[in-house]
Each structure stands twice: as C-alpha cells, then as structure tokens.
mmCIF file of the C-alpha atoms, coordinates in Angstrom:
data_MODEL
# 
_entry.id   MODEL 
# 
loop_
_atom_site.group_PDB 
_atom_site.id 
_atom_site.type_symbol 
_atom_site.label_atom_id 
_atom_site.label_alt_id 
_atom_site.label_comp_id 
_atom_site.label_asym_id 
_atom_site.label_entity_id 
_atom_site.label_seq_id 
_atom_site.pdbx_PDB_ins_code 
_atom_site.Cartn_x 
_atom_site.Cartn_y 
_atom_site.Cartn_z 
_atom_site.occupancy 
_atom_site.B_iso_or_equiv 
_atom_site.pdbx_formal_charge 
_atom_site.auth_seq_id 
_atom_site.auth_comp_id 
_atom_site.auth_asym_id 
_atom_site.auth_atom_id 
_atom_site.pdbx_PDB_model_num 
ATOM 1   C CA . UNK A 1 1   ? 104.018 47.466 -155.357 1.00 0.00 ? 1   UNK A CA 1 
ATOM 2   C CA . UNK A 1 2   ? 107.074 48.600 -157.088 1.00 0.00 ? 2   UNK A CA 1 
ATOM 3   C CA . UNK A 1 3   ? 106.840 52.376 -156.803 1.00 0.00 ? 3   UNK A CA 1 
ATOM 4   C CA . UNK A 1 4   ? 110.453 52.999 -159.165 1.00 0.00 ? 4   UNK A CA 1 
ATOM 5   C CA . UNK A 1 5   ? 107.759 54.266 -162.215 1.00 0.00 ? 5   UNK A CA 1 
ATOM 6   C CA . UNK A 1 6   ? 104.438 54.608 -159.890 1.00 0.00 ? 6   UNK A CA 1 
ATOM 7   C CA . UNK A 1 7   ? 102.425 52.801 -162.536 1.00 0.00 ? 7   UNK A CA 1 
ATOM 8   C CA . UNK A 1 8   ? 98.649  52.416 -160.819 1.00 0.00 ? 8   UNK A CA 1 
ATOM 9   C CA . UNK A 1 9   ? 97.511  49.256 -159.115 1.00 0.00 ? 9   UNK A CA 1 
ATOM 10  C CA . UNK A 1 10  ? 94.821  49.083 -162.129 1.00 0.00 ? 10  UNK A CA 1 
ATOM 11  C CA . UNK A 1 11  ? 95.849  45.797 -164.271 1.00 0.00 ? 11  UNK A CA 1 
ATOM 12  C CA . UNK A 1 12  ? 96.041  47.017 -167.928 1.00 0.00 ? 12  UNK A CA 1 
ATOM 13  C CA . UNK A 1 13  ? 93.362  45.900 -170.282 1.00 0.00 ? 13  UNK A CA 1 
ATOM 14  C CA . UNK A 1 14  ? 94.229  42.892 -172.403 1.00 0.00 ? 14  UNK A CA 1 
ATOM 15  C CA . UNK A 1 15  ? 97.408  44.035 -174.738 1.00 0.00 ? 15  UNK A CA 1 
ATOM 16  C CA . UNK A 1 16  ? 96.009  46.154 -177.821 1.00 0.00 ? 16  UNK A CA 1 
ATOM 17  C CA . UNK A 1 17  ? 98.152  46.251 -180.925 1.00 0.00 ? 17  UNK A CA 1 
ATOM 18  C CA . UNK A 1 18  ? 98.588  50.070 -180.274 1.00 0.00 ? 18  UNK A CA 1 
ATOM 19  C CA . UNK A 1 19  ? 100.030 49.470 -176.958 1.00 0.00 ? 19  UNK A CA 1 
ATOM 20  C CA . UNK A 1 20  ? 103.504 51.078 -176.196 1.00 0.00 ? 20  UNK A CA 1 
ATOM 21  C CA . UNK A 1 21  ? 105.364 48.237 -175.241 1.00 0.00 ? 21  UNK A CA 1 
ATOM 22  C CA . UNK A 1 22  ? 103.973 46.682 -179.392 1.00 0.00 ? 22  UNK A CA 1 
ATOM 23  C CA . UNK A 1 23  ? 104.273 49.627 -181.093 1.00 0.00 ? 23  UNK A CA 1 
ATOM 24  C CA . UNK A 1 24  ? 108.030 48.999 -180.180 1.00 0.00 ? 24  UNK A CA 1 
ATOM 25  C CA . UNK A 1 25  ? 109.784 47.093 -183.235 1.00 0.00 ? 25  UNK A CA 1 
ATOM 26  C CA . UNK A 1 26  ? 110.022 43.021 -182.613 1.00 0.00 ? 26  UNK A CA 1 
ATOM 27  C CA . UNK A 1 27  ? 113.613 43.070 -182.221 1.00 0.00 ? 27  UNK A CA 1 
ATOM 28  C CA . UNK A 1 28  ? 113.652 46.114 -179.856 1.00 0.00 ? 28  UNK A CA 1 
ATOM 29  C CA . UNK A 1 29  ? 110.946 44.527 -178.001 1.00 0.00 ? 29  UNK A CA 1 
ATOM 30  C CA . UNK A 1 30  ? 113.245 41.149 -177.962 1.00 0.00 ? 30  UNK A CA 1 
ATOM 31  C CA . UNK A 1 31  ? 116.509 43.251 -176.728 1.00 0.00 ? 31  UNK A CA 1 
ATOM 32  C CA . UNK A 1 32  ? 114.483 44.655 -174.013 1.00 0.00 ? 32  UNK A CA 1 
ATOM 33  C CA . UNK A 1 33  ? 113.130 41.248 -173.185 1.00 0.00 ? 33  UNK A CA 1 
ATOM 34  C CA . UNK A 1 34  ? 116.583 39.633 -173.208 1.00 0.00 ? 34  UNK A CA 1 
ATOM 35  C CA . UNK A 1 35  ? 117.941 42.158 -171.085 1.00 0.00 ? 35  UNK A CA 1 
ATOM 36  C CA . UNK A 1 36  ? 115.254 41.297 -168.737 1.00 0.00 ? 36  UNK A CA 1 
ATOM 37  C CA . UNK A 1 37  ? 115.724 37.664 -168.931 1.00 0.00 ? 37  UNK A CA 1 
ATOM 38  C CA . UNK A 1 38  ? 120.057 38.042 -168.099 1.00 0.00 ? 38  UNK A CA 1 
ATOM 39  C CA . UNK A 1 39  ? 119.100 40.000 -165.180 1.00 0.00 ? 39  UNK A CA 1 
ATOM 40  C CA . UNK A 1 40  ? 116.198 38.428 -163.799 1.00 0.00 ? 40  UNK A CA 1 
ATOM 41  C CA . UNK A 1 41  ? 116.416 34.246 -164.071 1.00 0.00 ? 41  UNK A CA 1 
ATOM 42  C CA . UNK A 1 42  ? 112.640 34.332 -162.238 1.00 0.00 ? 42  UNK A CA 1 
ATOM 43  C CA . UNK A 1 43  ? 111.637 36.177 -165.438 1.00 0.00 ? 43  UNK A CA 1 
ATOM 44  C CA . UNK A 1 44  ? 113.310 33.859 -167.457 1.00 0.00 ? 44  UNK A CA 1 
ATOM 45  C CA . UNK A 1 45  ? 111.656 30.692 -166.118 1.00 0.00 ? 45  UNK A CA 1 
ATOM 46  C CA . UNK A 1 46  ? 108.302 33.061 -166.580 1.00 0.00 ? 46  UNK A CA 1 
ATOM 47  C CA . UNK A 1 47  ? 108.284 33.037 -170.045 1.00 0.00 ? 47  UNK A CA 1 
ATOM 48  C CA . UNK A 1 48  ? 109.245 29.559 -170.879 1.00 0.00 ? 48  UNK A CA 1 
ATOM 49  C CA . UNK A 1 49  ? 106.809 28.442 -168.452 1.00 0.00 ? 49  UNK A CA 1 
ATOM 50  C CA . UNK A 1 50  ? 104.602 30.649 -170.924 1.00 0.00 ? 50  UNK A CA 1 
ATOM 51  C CA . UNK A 1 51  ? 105.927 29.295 -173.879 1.00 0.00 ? 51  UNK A CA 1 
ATOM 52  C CA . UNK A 1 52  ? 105.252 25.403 -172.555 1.00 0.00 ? 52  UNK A CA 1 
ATOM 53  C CA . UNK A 1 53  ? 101.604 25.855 -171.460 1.00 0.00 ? 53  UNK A CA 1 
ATOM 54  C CA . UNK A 1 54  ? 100.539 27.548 -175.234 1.00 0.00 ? 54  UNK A CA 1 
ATOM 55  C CA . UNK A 1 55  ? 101.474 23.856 -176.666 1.00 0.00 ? 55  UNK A CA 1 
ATOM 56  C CA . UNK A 1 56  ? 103.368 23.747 -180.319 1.00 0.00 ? 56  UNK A CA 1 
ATOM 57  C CA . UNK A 1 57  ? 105.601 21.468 -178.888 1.00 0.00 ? 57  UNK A CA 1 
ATOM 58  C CA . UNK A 1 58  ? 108.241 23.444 -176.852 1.00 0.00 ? 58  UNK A CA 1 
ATOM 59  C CA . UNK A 1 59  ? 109.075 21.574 -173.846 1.00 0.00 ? 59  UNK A CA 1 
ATOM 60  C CA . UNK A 1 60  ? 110.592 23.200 -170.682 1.00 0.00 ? 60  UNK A CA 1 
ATOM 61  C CA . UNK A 1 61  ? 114.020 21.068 -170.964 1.00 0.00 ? 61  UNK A CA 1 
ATOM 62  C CA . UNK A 1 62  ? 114.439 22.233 -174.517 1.00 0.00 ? 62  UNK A CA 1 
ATOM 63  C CA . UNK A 1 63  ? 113.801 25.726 -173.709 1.00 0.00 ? 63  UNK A CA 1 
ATOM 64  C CA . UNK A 1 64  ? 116.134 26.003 -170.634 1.00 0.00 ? 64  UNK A CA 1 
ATOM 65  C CA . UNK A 1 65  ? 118.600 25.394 -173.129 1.00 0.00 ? 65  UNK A CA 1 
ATOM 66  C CA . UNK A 1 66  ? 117.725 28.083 -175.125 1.00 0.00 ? 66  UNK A CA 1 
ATOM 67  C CA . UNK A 1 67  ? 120.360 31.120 -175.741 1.00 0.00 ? 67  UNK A CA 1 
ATOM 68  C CA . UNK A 1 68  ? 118.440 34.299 -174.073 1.00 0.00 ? 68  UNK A CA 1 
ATOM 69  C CA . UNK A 1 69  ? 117.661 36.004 -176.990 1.00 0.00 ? 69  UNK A CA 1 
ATOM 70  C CA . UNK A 1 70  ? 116.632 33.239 -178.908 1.00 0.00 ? 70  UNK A CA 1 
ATOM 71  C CA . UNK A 1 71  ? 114.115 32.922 -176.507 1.00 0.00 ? 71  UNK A CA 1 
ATOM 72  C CA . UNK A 1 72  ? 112.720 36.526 -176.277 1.00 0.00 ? 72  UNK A CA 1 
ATOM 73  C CA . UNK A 1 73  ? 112.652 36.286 -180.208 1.00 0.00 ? 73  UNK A CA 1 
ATOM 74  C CA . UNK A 1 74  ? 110.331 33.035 -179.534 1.00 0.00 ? 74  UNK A CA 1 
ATOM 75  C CA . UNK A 1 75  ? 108.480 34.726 -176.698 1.00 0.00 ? 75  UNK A CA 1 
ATOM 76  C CA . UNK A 1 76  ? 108.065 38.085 -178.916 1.00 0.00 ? 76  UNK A CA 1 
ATOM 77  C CA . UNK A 1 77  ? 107.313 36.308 -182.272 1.00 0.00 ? 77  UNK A CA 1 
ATOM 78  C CA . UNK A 1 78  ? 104.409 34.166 -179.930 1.00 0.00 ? 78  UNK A CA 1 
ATOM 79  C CA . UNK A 1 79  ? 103.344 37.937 -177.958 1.00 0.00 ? 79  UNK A CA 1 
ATOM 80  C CA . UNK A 1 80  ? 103.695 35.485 -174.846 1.00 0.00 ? 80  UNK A CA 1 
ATOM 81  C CA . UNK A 1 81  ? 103.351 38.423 -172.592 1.00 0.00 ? 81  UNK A CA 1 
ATOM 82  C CA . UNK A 1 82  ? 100.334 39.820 -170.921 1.00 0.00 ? 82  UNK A CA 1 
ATOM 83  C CA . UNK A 1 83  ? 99.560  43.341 -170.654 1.00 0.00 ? 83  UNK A CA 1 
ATOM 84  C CA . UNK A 1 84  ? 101.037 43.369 -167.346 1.00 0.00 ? 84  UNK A CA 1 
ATOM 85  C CA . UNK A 1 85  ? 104.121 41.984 -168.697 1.00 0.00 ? 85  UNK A CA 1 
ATOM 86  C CA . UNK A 1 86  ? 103.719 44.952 -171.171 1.00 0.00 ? 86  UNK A CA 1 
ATOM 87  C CA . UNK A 1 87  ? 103.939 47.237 -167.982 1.00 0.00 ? 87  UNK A CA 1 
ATOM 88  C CA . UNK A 1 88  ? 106.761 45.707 -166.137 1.00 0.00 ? 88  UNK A CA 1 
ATOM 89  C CA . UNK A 1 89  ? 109.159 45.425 -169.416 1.00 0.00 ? 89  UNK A CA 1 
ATOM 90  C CA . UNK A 1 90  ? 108.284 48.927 -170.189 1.00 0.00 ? 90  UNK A CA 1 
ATOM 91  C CA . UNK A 1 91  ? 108.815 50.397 -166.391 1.00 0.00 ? 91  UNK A CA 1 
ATOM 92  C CA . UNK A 1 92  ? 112.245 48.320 -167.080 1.00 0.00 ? 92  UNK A CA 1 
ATOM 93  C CA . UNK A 1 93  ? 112.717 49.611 -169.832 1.00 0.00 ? 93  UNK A CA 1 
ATOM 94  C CA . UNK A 1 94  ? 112.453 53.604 -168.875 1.00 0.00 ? 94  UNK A CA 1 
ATOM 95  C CA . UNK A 1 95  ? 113.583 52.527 -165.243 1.00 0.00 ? 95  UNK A CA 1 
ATOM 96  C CA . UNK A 1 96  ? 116.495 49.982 -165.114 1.00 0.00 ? 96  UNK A CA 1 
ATOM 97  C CA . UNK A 1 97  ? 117.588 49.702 -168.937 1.00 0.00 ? 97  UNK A CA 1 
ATOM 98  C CA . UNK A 1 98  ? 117.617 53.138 -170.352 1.00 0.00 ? 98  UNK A CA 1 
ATOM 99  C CA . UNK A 1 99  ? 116.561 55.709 -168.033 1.00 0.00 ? 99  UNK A CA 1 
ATOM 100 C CA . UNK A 1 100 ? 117.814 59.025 -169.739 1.00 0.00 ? 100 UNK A CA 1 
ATOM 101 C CA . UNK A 1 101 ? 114.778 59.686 -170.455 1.00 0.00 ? 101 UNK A CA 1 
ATOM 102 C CA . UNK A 1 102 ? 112.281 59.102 -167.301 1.00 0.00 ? 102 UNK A CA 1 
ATOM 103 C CA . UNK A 1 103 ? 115.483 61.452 -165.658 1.00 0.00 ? 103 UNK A CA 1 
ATOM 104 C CA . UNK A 1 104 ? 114.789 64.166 -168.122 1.00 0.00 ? 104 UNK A CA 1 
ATOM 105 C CA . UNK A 1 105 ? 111.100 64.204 -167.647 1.00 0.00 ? 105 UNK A CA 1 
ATOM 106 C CA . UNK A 1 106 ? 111.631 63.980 -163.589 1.00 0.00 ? 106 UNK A CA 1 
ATOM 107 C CA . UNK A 1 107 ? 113.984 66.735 -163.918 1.00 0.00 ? 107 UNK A CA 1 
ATOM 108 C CA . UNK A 1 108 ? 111.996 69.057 -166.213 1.00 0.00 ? 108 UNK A CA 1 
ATOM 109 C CA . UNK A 1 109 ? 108.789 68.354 -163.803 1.00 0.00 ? 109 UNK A CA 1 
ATOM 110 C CA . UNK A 1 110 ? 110.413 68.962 -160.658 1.00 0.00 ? 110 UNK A CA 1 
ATOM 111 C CA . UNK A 1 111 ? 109.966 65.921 -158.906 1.00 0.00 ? 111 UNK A CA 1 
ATOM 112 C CA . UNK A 1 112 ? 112.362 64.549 -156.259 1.00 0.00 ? 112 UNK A CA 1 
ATOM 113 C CA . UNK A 1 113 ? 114.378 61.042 -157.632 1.00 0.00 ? 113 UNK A CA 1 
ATOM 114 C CA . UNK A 1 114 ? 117.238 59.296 -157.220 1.00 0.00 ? 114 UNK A CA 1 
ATOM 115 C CA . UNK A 1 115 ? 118.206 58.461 -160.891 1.00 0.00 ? 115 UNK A CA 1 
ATOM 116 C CA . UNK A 1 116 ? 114.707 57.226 -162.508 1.00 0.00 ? 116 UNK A CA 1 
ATOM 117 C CA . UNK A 1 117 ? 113.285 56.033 -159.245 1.00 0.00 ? 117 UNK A CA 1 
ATOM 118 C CA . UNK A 1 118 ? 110.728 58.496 -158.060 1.00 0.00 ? 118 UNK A CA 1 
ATOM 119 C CA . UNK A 1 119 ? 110.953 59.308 -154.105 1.00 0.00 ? 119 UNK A CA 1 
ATOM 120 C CA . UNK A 1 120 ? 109.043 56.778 -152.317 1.00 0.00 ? 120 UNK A CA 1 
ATOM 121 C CA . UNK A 1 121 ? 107.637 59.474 -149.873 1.00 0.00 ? 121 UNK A CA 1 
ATOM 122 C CA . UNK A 1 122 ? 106.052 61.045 -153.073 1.00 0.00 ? 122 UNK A CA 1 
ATOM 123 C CA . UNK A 1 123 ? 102.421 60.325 -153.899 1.00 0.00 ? 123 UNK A CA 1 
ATOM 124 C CA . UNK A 1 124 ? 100.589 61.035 -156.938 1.00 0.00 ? 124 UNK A CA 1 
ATOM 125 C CA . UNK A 1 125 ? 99.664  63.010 -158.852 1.00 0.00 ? 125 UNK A CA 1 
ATOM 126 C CA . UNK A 1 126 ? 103.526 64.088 -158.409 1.00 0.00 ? 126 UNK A CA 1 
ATOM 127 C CA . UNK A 1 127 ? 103.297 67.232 -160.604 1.00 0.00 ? 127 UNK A CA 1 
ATOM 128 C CA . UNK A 1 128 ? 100.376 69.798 -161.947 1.00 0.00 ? 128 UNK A CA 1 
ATOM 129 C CA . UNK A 1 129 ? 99.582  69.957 -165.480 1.00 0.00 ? 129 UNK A CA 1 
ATOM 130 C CA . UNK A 1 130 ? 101.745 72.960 -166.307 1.00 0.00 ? 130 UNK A CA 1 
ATOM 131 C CA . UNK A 1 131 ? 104.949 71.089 -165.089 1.00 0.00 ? 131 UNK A CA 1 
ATOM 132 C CA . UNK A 1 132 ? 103.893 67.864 -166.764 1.00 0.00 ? 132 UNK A CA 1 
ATOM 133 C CA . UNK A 1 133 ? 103.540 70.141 -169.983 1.00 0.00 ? 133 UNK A CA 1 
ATOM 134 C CA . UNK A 1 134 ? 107.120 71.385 -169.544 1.00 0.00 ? 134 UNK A CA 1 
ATOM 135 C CA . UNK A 1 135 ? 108.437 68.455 -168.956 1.00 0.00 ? 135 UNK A CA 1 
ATOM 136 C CA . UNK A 1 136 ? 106.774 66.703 -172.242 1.00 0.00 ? 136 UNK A CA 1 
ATOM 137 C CA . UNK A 1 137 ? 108.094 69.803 -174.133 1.00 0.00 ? 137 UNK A CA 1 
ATOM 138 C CA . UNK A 1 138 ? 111.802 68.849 -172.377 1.00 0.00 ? 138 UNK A CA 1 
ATOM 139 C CA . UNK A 1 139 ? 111.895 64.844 -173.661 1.00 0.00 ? 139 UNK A CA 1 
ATOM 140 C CA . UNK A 1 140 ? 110.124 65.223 -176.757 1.00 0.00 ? 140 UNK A CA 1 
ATOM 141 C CA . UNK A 1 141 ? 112.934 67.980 -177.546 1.00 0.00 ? 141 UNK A CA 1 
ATOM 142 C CA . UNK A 1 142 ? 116.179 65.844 -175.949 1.00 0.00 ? 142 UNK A CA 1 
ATOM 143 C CA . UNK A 1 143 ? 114.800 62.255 -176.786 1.00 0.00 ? 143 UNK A CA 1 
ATOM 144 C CA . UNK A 1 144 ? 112.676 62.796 -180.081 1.00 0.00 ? 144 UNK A CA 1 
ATOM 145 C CA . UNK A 1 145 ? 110.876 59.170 -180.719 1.00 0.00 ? 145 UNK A CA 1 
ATOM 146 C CA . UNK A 1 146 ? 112.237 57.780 -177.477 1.00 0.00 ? 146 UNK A CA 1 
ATOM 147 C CA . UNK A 1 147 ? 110.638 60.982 -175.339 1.00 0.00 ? 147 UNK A CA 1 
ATOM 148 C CA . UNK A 1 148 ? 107.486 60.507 -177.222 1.00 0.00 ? 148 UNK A CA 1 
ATOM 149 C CA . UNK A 1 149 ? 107.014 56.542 -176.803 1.00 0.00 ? 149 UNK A CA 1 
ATOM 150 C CA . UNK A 1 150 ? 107.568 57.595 -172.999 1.00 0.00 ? 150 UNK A CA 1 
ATOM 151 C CA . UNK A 1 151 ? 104.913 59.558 -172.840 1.00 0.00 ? 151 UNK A CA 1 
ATOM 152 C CA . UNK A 1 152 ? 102.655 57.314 -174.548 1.00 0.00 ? 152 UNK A CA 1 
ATOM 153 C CA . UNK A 1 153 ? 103.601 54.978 -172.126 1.00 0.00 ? 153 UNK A CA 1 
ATOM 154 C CA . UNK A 1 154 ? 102.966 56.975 -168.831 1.00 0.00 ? 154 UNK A CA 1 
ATOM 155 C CA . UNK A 1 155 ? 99.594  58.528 -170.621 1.00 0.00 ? 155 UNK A CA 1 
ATOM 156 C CA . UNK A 1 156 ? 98.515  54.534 -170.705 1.00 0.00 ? 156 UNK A CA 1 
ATOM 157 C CA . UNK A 1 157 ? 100.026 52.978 -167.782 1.00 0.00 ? 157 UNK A CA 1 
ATOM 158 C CA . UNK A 1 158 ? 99.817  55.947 -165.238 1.00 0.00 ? 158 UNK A CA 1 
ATOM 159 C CA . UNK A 1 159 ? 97.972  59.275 -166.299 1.00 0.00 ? 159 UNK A CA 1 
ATOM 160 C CA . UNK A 1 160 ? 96.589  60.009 -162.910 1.00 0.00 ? 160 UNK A CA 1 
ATOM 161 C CA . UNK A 1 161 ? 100.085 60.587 -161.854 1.00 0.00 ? 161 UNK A CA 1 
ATOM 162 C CA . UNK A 1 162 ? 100.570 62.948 -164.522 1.00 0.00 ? 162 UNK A CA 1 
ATOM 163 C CA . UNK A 1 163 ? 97.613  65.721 -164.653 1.00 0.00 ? 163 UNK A CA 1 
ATOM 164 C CA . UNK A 1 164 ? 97.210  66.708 -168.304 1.00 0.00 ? 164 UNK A CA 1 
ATOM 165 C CA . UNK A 1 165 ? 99.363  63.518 -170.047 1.00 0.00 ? 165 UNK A CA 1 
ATOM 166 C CA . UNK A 1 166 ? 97.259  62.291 -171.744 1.00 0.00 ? 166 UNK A CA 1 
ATOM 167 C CA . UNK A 1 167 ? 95.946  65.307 -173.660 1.00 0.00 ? 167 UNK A CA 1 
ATOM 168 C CA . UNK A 1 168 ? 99.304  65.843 -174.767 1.00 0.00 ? 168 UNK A CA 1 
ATOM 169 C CA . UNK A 1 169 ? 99.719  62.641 -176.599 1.00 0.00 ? 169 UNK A CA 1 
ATOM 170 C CA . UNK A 1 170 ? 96.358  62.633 -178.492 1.00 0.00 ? 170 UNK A CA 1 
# 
C-alpha cells in the first residue's frame, strides 16, 4: 500500500457525483489527470486501455497518438475512472502535484512528514480530534476552497485516520 496519504485499504464505493475528486471542475480534473499521465506512462496506457474496452470506436493505436491532455479531456468528459482512480488522482493531487496544503494540515496537527508524505513508522489514527480541529481551522484559513476540498477528501477517503474529520465537514 502506498502509505504517502494513508488512505484505508477499504475500496471506495462506486464514484458518487458529490465525490471530491467530481466536485473538482472538468478541466481541473483533466490538468490533474494530465499531470498524472506525463509522469506516469503505466497510467497513461490505464486509461486508454479504459477508453478502448467502453466501445464508441476509439481504438488503442489512435489513442496512443493522442496529445496527453486531449486524452484526460476524453477520459474526464467519459468519467473513465473508478472510484479508486478517484483516490489515487486525489492522493496525487494533495501528495505529488500540489502539496501546500496536506503540509499545512501535517504541520498544524503535529504529525511527523517529510514534505506531504506522512512517516511510514506512523500508524493511524495519527492525531486526536483536538489537533485534527486545529489543523482544519489552519488550511481552511491559508488555503480557503483548496483547504476545504482537502478535507472533504480525507473525511471520505480516510476519516479513521483523522478522529473528528468528518464532523467538521458536515
């Protein structure tokens, strides 16, 4: 398991329109997907293996040729990615692509990291409810919307790790 957000080993129900990864626009959804695609050619070949098996005529030679984000537009526009895909983009997301603010909410909790990777020797739940509620309190001031989708995101994908989460996102 990759432990760099500690999401739990439970698979995430099928995607629900008020998931965090789609209450993220379309476009922002297809930057983060992109990104993901440039740095990870396994993820690439994922998702146009995706795109192939759903039929509409795409075939694998066409879409190799594809300019990245032409084909996370394609991949968004057809929500070609499971709710596990939802997880992994997202823990990429707060993790690899823009983690200002999983460092704030580390920091503010008082749990050990190196950058947004939690310490490995850490097990959950990795801070009490008071310090979670600090820490919420800390992004939602520094990272407005981008603090608060965060939340949302570790209240869905991991809220035994964080006592008291998912109270404070409704």
């Amino acid at each position: 398991m990759d432990r760099r957000l500690k999401t739990s080993s439970k698979s995430p129900s099928q995607a629900s329109p008020k998931s965090p990864w789609r209450s993220l626009s379309a476009e922002r959804r297809a930057g983060i997907l992109a990104r993901v695609m440039s740095e990870r050619k396994e993820a690439r070949a994922l998702y146009i293996q995706r795109l192939v098996s759903r039929g509409g005529g795409f075939r694998a030679v066409t879409l190799v040729g594809w300019p990245v984000d032409k084909l996370a537009r394609e991949v968004v526009r057809l929500n070609a990615q499971s709710g596990d895909d939802e997880a992994e983009l997202l823990q990429a997301l707060y993790v690899d692509l823009e983690p200002a603010v999983q460092v704030t909410f580390l920091e503010a909790a008082g749990v050990a990291h190196e950058g947004a990777v939690i310490d490995e020797k850490l097990e959950p739940p990795f801070a009490d409810a008071d310090a979670v509620a600090r820490a919420a309190a800390v992004v939602r001031e520094k990272h407005g919307e981008d603090g608060e989708h965060y939340l949302r995101t570790i209240a869905k994908y991991n809220p035994g790790a964080w006592p008291g989460v998912t109270e404070l996102v409704g």
